[in-house]
C-alpha positions as CSV (number, residue, x, y, z in Angstrom):
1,X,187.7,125.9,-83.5
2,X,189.2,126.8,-86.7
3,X,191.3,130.1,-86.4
4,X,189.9,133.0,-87.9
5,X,190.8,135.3,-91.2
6,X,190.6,139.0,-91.4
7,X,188.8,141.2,-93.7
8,X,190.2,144.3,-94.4
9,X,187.3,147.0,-95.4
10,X,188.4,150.1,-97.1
11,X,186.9,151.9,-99.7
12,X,184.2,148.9,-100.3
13,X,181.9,149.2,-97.3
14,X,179.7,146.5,-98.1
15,X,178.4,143.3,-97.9
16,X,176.7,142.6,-101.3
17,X,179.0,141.8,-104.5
18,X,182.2,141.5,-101.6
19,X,183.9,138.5,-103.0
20,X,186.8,139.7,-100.0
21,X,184.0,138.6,-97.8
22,X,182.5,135.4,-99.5
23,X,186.4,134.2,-99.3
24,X,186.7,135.1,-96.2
25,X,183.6,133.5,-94.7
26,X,184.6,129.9,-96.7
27,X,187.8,130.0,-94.5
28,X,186.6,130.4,-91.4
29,X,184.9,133.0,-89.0
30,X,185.2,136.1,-90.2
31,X,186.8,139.5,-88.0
32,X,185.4,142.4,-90.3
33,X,188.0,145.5,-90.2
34,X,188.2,149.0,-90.5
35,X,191.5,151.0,-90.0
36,X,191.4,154.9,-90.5
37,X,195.0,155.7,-91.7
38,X,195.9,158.9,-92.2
39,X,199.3,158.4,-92.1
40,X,200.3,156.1,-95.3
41,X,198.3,158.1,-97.8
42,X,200.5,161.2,-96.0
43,X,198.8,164.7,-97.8
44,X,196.1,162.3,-99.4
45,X,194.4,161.3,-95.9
46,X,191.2,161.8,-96.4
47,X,189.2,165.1,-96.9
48,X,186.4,166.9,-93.9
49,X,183.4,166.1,-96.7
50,X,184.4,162.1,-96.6
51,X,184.9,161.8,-93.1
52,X,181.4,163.3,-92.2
53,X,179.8,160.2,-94.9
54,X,182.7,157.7,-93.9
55,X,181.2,158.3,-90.1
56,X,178.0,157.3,-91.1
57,X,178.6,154.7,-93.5
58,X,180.8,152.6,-91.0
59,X,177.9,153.2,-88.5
60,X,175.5,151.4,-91.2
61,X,178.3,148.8,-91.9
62,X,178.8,147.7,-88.3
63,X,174.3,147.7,-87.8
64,X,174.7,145.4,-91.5
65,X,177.5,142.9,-89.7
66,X,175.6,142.9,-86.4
67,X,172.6,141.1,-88.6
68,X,174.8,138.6,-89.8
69,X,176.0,137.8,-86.3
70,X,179.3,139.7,-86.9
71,X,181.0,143.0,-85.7
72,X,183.1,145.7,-87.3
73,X,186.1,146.1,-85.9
74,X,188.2,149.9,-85.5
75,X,191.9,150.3,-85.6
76,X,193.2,154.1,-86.3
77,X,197.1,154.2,-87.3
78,X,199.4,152.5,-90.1
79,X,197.0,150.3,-92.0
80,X,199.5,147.7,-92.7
81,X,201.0,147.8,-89.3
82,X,197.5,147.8,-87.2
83,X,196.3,144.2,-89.5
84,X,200.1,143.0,-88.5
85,X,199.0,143.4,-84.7
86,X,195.4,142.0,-85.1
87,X,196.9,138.9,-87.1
88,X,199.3,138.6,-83.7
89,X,196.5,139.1,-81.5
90,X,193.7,137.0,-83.1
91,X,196.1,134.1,-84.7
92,X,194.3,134.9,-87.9
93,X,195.2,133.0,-90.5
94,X,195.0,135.2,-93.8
95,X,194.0,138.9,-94.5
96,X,191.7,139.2,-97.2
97,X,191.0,142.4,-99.0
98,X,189.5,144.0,-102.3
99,X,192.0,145.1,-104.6
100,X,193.0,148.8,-104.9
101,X,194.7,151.3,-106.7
102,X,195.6,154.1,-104.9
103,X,199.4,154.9,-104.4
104,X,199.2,154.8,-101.0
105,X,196.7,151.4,-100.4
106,X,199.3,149.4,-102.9
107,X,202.2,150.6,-100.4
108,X,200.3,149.1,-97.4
109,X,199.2,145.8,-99.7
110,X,203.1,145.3,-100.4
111,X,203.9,145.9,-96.7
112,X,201.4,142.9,-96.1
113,X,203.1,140.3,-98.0
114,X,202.1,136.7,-98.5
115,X,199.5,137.1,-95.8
116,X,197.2,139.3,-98.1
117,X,194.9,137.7,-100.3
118,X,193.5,140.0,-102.5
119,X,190.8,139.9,-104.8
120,X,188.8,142.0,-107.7
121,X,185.6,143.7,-107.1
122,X,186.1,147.3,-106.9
123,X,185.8,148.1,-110.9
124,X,184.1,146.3,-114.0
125,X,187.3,143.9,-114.8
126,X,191.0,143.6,-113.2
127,X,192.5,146.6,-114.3
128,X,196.0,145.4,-114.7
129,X,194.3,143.0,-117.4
130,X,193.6,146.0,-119.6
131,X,196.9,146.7,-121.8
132,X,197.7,148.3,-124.8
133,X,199.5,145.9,-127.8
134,X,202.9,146.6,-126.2
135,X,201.4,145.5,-122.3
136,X,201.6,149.0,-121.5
137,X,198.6,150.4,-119.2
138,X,196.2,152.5,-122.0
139,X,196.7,156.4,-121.0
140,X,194.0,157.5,-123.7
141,X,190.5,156.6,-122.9
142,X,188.5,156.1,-126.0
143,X,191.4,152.9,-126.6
144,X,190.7,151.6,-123.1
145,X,187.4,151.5,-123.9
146,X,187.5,149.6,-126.6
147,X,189.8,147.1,-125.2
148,X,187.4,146.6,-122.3
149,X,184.7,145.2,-124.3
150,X,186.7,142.1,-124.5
151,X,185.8,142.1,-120.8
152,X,182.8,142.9,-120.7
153,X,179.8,142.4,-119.4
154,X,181.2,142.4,-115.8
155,X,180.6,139.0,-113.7
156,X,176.9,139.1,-112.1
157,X,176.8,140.3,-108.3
158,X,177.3,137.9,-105.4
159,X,174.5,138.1,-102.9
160,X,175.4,139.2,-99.6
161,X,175.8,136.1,-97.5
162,X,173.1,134.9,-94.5
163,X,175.5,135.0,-91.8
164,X,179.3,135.2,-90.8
165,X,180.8,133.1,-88.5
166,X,181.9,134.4,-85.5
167,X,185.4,134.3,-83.8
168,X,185.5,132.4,-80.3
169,X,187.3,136.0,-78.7
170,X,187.1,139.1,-80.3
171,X,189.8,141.5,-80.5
172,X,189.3,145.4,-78.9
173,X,187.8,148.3,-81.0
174,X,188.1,151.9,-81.0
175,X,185.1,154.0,-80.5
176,X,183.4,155.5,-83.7
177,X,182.6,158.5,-81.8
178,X,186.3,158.9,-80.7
179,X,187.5,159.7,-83.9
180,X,185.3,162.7,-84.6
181,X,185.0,162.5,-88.0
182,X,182.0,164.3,-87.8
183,X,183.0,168.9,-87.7
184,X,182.5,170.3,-84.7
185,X,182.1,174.1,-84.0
186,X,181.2,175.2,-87.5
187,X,178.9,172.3,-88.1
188,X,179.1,173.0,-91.5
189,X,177.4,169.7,-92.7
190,X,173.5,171.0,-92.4
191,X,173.4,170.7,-96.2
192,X,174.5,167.2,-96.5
193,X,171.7,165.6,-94.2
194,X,169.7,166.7,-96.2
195,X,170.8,165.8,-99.4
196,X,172.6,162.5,-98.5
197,X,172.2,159.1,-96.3
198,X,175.3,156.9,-96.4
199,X,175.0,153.2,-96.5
200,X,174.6,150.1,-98.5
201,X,170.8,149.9,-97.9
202,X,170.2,153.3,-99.6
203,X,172.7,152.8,-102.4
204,X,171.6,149.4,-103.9
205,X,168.0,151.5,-103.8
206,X,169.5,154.0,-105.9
207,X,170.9,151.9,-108.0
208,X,167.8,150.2,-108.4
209,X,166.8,153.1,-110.0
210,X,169.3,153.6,-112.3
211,X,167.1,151.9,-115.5
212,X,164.7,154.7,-115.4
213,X,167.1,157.7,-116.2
214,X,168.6,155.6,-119.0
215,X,166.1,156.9,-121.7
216,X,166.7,160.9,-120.7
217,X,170.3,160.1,-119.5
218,X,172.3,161.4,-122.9
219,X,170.6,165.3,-122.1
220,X,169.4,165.4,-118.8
221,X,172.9,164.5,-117.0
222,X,173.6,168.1,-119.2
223,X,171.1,169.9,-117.1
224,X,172.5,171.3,-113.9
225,X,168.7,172.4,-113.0
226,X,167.7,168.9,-113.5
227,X,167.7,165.8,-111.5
228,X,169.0,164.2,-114.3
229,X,171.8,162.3,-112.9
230,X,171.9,159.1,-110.7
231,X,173.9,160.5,-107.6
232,X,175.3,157.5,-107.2
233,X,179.0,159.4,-107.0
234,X,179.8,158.8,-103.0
235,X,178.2,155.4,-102.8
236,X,180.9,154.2,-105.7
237,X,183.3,156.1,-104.1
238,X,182.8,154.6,-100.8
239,X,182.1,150.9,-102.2
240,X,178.8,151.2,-100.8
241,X,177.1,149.3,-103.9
242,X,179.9,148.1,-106.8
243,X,180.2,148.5,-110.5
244,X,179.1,145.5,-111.9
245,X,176.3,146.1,-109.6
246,X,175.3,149.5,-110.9
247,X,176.2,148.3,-114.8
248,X,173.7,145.1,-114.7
249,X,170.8,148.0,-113.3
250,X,170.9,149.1,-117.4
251,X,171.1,145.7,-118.4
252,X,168.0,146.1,-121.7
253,X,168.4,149.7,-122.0
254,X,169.2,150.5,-125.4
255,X,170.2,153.9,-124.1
256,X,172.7,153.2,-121.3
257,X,176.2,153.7,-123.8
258,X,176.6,157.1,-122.3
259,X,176.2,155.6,-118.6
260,X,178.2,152.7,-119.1
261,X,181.2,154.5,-120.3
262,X,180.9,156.8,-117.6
263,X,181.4,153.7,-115.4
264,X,184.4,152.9,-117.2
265,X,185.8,156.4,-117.4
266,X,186.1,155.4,-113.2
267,X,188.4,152.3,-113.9
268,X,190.2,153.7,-116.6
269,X,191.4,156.8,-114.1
270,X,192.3,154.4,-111.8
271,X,194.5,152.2,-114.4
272,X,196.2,155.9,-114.9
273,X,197.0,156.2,-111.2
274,X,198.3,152.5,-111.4
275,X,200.7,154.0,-114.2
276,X,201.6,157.0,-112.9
277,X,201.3,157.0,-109.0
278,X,202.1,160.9,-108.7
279,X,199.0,161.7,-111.0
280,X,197.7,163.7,-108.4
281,X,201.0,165.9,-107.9
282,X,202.5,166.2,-111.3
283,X,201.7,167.3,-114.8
284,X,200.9,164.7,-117.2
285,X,202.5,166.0,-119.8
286,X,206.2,167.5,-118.3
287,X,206.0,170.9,-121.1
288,X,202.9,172.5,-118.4
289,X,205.9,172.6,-115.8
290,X,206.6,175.6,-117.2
291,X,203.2,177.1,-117.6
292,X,203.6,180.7,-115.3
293,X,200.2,180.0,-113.0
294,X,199.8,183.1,-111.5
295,X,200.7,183.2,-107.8
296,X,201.2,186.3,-106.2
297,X,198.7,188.1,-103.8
298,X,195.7,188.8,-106.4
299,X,195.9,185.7,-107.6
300,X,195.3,184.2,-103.9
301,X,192.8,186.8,-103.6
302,X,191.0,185.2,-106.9
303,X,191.5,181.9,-105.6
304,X,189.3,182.8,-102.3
305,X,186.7,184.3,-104.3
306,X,186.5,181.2,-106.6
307,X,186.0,179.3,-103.5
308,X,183.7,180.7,-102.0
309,X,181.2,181.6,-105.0
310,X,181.9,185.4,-105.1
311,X,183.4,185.6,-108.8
312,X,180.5,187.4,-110.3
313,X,180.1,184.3,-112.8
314,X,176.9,182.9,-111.7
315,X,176.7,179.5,-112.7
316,X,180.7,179.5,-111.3
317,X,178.8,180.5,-108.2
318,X,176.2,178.6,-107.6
319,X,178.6,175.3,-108.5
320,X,181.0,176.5,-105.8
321,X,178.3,176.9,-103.6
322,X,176.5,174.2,-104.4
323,X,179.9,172.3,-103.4
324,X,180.4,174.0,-100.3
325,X,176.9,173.5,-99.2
326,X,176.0,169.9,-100.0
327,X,179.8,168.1,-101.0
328,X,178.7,167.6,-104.4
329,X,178.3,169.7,-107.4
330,X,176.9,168.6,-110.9
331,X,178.9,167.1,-113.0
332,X,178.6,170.1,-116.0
333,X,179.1,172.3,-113.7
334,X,182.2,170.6,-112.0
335,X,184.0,170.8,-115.7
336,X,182.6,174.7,-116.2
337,X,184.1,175.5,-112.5
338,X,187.5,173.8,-112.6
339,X,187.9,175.5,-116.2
340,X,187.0,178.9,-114.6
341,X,189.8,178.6,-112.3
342,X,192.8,177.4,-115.2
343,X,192.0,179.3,-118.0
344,X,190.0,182.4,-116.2
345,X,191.9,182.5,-113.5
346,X,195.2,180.6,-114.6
347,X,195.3,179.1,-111.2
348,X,197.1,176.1,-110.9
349,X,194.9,173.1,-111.4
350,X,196.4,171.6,-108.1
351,X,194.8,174.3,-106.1
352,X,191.4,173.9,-107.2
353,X,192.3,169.6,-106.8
354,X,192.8,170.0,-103.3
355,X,189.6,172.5,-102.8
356,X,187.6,169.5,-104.3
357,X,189.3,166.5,-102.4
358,X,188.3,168.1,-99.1
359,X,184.7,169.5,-100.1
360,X,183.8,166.4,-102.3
361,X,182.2,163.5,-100.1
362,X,182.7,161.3,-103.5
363,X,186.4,162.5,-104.0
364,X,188.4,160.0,-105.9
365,X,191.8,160.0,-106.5
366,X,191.7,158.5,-109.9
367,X,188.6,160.6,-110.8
368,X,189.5,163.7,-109.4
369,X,193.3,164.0,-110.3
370,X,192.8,162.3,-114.2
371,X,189.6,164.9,-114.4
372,X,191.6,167.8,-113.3
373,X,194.1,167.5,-115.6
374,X,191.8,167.0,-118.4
375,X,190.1,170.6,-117.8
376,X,193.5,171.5,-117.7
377,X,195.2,170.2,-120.8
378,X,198.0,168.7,-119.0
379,X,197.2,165.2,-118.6
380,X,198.1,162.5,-120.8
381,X,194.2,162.0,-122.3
382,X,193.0,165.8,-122.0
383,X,191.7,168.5,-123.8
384,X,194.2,171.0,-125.5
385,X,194.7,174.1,-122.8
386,X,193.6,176.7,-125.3
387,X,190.1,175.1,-125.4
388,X,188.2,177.0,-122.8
389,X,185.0,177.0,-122.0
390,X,182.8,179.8,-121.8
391,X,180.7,179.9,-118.6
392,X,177.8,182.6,-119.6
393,X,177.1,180.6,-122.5
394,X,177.4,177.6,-120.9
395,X,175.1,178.3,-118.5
396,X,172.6,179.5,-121.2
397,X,173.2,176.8,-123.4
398,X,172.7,174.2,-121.0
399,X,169.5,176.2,-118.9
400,X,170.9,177.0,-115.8
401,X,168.7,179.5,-114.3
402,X,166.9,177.6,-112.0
403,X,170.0,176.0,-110.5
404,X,171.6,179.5,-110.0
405,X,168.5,181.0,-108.3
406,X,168.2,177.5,-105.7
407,X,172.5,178.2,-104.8
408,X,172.7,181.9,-105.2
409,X,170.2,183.5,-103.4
410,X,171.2,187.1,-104.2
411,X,170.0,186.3,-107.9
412,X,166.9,184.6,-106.9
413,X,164.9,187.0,-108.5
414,X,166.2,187.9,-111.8
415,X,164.8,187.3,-114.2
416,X,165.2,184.4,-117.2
417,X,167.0,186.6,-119.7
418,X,169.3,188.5,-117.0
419,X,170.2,185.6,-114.6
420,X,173.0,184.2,-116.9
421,X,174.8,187.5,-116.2
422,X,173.2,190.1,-114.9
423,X,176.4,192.0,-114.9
424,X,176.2,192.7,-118.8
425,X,172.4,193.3,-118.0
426,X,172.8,196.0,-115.6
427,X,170.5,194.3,-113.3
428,X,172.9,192.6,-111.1
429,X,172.1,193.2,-107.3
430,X,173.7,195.0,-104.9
431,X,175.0,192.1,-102.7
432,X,176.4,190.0,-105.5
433,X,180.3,191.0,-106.9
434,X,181.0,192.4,-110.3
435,X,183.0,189.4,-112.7
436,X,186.1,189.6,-111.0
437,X,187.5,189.7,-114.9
438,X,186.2,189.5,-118.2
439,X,185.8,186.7,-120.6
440,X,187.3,188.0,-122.8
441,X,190.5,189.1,-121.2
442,X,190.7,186.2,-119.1
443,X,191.1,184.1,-122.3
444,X,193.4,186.6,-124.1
445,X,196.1,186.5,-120.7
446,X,195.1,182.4,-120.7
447,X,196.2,181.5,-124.3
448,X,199.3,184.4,-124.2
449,X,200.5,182.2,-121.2
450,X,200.4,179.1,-123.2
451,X,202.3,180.8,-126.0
452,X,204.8,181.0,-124.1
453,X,205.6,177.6,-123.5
C-alpha cells in the first residue's frame, strides 16, 4: 500500500477550499492532524474564549473526516516535534500544511524542513507576493490595497473532496475531552452557546448569507444596535470557511467595496506580522517607547473597571460587557473601547491587547495587534495619538441605545435622550458608577502626555 502523508490542521479547520488536503489526498491516504501547542507560540498560546470554540470546532472537524472515511488525529506538545514523531511512526511520506504567518507557526514550519509542503489558502493571494516597488512588504494599507488588485479576484473554491483514503494502521490520539479546553468552575461560557455554533457546516451557511447585507453593509456594520454585520469573525479566524470563499459570496454586488476591503485589511495585518514578527510586543513606531502610560495603583484600578464594564461610559460598558459575555464585541464599538482605554485612560495599548486575545473567540494576531496599534497611533499605518474619539457622541451618533440597554442592564430603562449618559443627565441609577473621569480631562492629560514626547 502506498505510505501515507500527513496533514497538518491549524488555524484552517476545514475541508472545503483546503488545497493542504486535495494535495494531500492525490498522494496517498490521508492522516488528518491536530496538535494543541502551547509551548512554541510561548505568551501567544491561545486565549480561554478560543479554546471553548476550538473544542467544538475540532469536535465538528473529526464528525466531517469520519464522513469521508477519515479520522482527526490529536497530539498536544511542540508542533514541529509531535509531526517529527508521527512521520517516524506512520512512515509518512510528506507533511502538508496551509501556509501561515504567525511568528510562532513560521518557527515550527522552519523546524520542519524539506518534509513540509506548504501551500496558500488561508488569505485572498500569497502574501509574500504583495511588495512595494523596492520588494519591501507594504506597512500602509490603502498602497496594499491597491497593489492587490493585480491579484485579484482570488482563485474560485475547491469543493471538499468525496472521500479520503485511509491509512492501513492508524497512529494513537489524545482524547478531546482530556485537554479541557472547555472552563470549568466558573462556566463562564453560557453567553457563547447562545450566540455561537463552531464548525464548517454553519460557517459556509453564513457565508451564504453574506450577499444580502451587501446593500446596507456601508451603514449598518456602523450600528452597534443592529445586526448589521456578517459575524463571520471566529469562523475566518478559525479557517472554518476561507477568504476567497467569503469574497466570491459578494460576487454582483455593486455594494461589497466596503466588505471586500475589510477582507483584505485581514491579509494585509498579517503581511505586517510577516514584517515585523514582534508586532504584537512592540511599538510600531520606536518614539511611543517613551510615551509615560500611566502605571501605578489607580491606573490598575482603571484598568479593572474598563474590564469589567464599570467606567460609567455606557456604550464603553456595554462593549466590555458585551465581550465578556459572548467573546465578541462590535466592531464600532471595539475601536470606541480600545480608544477609551489609551487616550481616556492612557493605559498601555498592550494591556487592553491581551484583555482582547483571551476574551475574543476570533482573536487574531495580525488583526488584533495591527488594530491595536492603530487606535493607538503607534503603529506603522495608524491614526495620529491626539485623534481621540469621543464615546458619548459616539454612541449618539451612531444610535446606541438599544445596544446599551440589551448589555447594561442597570440602564435598561432610561430613557432615549438620557441613556447616552445619564451621568450629565442626572438620571443615572443608583447601581451604575459615576465616569470614572471626564472627557474632557481625560483628553487634556492624554494630548499633555503626547507633548511630551
Amino acid at each position: 500500500m502506498t505510505d501515507p502523508v500527513i496533514l497538518w490542521f491549524r488555524q484552517d479547520l476545514r475541508l472545503h477550499d483546503q488545497p493542504a488536503l486535495i494535495a494531500a489526498a492525490h498522494e496517498g491516504p490521508v492522516i488528518p492532524v491536530y496538535i494543541l501547542d502551547d509551548e512554541t507560540p510561548g505568551d501567544w498560546r491561545i486565549g480561554g474564549a478560543q479554546r471553548w470554540w476550538l473544542h467544538h470546532s475540532l469536535t465538528s472537524l473529526a464528525a466531517d473526516l469520519k464522513d469521508k472515511g477519515s479520522r482527526l488525529i490529536l497530539r498536544r506538545g511542540r508542533a514541529a516535534e509531535e509531526l517529527a514523531k508521527l512521520v517516524e511512526q506512520t512512515g509518512a511520506t510528506r507533511v502538508h500544511a496551509l501556509r501561515h504567518y504567525e511568528p510562532w507557526w513560521r518557527e515550527a514550519e522552519a523546524a520542519l524542513g524539506d518534509r513540509l509542503c506548504l501551500h496558500d489558502g488561508n488569505h485572498l493571494a500569497h502574501i509574500e507576493d504583495i511588495r512595494t516597488g523596492s520588494g519591501t512588504p507594504f506597512r500602509i494599507y490603502s498602497s496594499f490595497w491597491k497593489a492587490l488588485q493585480s491579484f485579484l479576484p482570488p482563485e474560485e473554491p475547491m469543493p471538499a473532496p468525496r472521500k479520503i483514503d485511509a491509512p492501513a494502521h492508524w497512529p494513537a490520539s489524545d482524547d478531546l475531552n482530556k485537554w479541557r479546553l472547555l472552563p470549568t468552575k466558573p462556566d463562564w461560557s453560557g453567553g457563547f452557546d447562545e450566540d455561537w455554533t463552531p464548525g464548517e457546516s454553519v460557517a459556509l451557511e453564513r457565508a451564504k448569507e453574506v450577499g444580502e447585507k451587501m446593500a446596507a453593509y456601508d451603514t449598518a456594520r456602523n450600528m452597534p444596535a443592529e445586526e448589521g454585520t456578517t459575524r463571520l469573525s471566529p469562523h475566518l479566524h478559525f479557517g472554518e470557511v476561507s477568504a476567497r470563499t467569503i469574497w466570491h459570496q459578494t460576487d454582483g454586488h455593486r455594494d461589497a467595496v466596503t466588505f471586500r476591503q475589510e477582507i483584505a485589511w485581514r491579509d494585509f495585518t498579517h503581511g505586517v506580522i510577516m514584517a515585523l514578527p514582534d508586532y504584537g510586543d512592540r511599538n510600531g513606531r520606536e518614539k511611543y517607547d517613551r510615551l509615560p502610560w500611566r502605571n501605578d495603583q489607580q491606573a490598575r484600578a482603571d484598568l479593572k473597571a474598563w474590564q469589567e464594564g464599570r467606567t460609567g461610559y455606557p456604550i464603553v460598558d456595554a462593549g466590555m460587557r458585551q465581550l465578556w459575555q459572548s467573546g465578541w464585541m462590535h466592531n464600532r464599538v471595539r475601536m470606541i473601547t480600545a480608544s477609551f482605554l489609551v487616550k481616556h485612560l492612557l493605559i498601555d495599548w498592550r494591556e487592553g491587547e491581551r484583555w482582547f486575545w483571551d476574551c475574543l473567540v476570533d482573536a487574531d494576531y495580525g488583526n488584533n495587534s495591527v488594530n491595536w496599534q492603530w487606535v493607538a497611533g503607534t503603529g506603522v499605518d495608524a491614526n495620529m495619538f491626539g485623534r481621540i474619539m469621543a464615546p458619548l457622541s459616539q454612541s449618539e451618533k451612531f444610535d446606541a441605545g438599544d445596544y446599551i440597554r440589551r448589555w447594561v442592564p442597570e440602564l435598561a430603562k432610561v430613557g432615549n435622550a438620557a441613556i447616552h449618559d445619564p451621568d450629565d443627565a442626572g438620571c443615572r441609577p443608583r447601581d451604575y458608577p459615576a465616569k470614572i473621569i471626564g472627557h474632557r480631562e481625560a483628553r487634556e492629560r492624554a494630548l499633555a502626555a503626547a507633548r511630551k514626547l
